[in-house]
N, C-alpha and C positions, 0 to 999 in steps of 0.2 A: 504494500500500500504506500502510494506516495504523501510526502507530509504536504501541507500545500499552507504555506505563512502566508499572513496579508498582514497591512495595518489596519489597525481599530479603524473599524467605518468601511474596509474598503471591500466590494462584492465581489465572489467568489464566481466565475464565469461555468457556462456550459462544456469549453474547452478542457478548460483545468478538471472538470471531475471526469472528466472520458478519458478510458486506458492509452496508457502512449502509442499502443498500434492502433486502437482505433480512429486514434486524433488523426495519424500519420495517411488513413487509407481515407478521411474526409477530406484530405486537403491535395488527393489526389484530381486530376480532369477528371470530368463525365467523357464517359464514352462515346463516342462519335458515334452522330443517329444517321442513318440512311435518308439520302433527299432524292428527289427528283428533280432533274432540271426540266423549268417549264419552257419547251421549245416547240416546235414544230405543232404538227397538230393540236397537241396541249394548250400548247401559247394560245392561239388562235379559238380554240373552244372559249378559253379563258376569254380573252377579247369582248367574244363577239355576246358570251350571254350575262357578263359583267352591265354591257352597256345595252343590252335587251333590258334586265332587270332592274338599271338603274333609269334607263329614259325614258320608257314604255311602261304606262300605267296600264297593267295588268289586272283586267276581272273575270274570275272564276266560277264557271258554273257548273253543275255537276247533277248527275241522275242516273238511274240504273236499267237496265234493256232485259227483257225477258228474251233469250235469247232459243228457245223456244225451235220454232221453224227456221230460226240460221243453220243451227246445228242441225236440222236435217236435209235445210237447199243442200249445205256444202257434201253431208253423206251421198247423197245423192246425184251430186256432180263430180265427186269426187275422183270416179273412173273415168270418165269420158271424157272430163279435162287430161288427166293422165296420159288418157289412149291417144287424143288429140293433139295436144302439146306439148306430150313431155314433161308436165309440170303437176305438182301438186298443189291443189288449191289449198289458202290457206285460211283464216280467219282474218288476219291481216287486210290480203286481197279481198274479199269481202267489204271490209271497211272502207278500203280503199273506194270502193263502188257506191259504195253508199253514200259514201262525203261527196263523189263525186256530185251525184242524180242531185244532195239538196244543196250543194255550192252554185248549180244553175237555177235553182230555185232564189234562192238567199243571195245575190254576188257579190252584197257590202261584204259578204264574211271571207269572198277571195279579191281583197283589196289591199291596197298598203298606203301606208301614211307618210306624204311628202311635205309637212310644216305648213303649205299653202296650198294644198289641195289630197283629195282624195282618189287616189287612182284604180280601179274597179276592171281587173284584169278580163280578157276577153278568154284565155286558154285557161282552161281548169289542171293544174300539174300538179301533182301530187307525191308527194314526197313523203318517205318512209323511214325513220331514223334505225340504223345496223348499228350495233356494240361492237367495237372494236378493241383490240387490246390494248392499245392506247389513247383510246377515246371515243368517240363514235362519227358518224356522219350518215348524213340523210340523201340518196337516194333521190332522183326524180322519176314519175310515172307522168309523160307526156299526154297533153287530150284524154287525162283517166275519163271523162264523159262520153268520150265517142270508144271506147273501149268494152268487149264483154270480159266476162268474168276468164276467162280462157289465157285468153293474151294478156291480161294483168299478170295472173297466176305466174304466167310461163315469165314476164318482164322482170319480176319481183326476185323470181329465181334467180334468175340471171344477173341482175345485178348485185344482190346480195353473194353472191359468188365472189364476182370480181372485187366487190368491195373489202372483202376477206384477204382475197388475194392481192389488193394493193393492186388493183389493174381499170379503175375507174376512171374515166376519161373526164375533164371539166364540164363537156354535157350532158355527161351523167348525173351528174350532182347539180348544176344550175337553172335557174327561171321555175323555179318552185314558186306556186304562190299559197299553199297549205301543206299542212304537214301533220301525219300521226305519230304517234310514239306509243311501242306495245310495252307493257312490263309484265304482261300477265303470267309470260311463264316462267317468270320468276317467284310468282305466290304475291305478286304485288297486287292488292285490294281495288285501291285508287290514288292517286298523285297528280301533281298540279305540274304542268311542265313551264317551261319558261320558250315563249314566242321567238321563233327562227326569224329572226328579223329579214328583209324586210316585209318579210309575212306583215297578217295580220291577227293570227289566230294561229292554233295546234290542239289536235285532240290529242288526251291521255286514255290510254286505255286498260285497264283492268279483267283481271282472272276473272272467267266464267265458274262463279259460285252457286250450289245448290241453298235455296233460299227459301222461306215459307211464306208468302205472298198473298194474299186476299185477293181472289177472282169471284165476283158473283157472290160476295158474301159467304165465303167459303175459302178456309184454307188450306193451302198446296203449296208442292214444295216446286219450283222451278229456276230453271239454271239462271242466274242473274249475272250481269257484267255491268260495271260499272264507266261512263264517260265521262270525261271533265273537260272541260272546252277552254281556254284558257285566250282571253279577248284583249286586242288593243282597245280600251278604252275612247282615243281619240277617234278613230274612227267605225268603230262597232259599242253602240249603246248593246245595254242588256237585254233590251228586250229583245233584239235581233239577234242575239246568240242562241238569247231564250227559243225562238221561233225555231232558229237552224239548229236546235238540238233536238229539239221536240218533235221536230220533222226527221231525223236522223232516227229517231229511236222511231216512229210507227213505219219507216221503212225497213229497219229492221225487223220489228214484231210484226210485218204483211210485205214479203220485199218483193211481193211478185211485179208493184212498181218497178224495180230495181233492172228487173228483169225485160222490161220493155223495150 
């Protein structure tokens, strides 16, 4: 035991009563923590939704789809897409189709905000955000409106391929004017995403959940999926996102619009 003298009055520190090896391995460095350098794709993500979030007044709406008859169009087209293009259809593509039918319905909601005006795009392009291991990126689906479900499927493929592979060409990825983002099969519920600028909107999309539900005064259990729309403010009021969700979901729950 070490003796430890002071003068009368003087405090006795934290240092002074810890053993000399342990004083010795306190007053060693922390260990050197592993960073990332933010470059390249990173940088750029960082950028672009730093100043999405910070300049772009963001409002969120949100509601859940009986998803009911999706889940048996897609069983059901499932082969003859396949046998046709090669491709398997997915739930994604689906969505894709759907945002499509009510972006021509709706077209404030595929617009973008230039400070002095409002710009109300003419081509409905549709863009699908890939995980990637370094970050992600979104994908464009050209004229998703004049498109059926077939040739999305097979587009979607395809691009998310190359996207994987690092072989995506800048027309690939450019003149999006909406955008979905899937998490669901990650077990993700629902989430708010943050607007692809110069979008003016993006759906988030959520796992198809078995759900107990009230039809006809009666309850049942059915698969649910939740959306969240996430709106420029400046130029999509709520009601109009109100509208183009609302309308999203009864083509979902009756898509045989979709299908026209």
């Amino acid at each position: 035991m070490r003796l430890i003298q002071k003068s009368p009055g003087e405090r006795i520190t934290k240092q002074e009563l810890m053993p000399e090896q342990e004083a010795e391995e306190s007053e060693l460095p922390m260990a050197e923590i592993n960073t990332i350098p933010v470059t390249g794709m990173r940088k750029i993500i960082a950028e672009r939704m730093t100043k999405s979030k910070t300049t772009v007044p963001h409002i969120y709406l949100t509601l859940d789809v009986d998803m009911t008859k999706i889940i048996e169009l897609r069983q059901k087209m499932l082969f003859p897409i396949q046998n046709r293009y090669s491709a398997k259809l997915t739930y994604n593509d689906i969505l894709i189709k759907a945002a499509a039918v009510m972006l021509k319905e709706y077209p404030i909601i595929n617009s973008s905000f230039d400070e002095t005006q409002i710009i109300i795009k003419r081509e409905i392009n549709i863009g699908f955000a890939v995980a990637l291991d370094n970050g992600l990126i979104v994908p464009v689906i050209k004229d998703a409106d004049k498109k059926g479900l077939g040739t999305i499927a097979q587009e979607t493929e395809k691009l998310t391929e190359r996207a994987k592979q690092g072989k995506l060409m800048p027309d690939d990825y450019s003149g999006g004017t909406f955008t979905t983002t899937n998490l669901g099969m990650y077990d993700i519920e629902s989430f708010k995403a943050i607007i692809n600028q110069p979008e003016s909107a993006i759906l988030a999309v959520g796992k198809i959940i078995k759900k107990p539900v009230v039809i006809d005064e009666q309850i049942t259990i059915r698969p649910m999926m939740n959306l969240t729309l996430s709106c420029d403010h400046r130029s999509i009021d709520g009601v109009e996102g109100a509208k183009f969700l609302k309308g999203l979901k009864q083509v979902l729950e009756d898509p045989f619009e979709m299908l026209l």
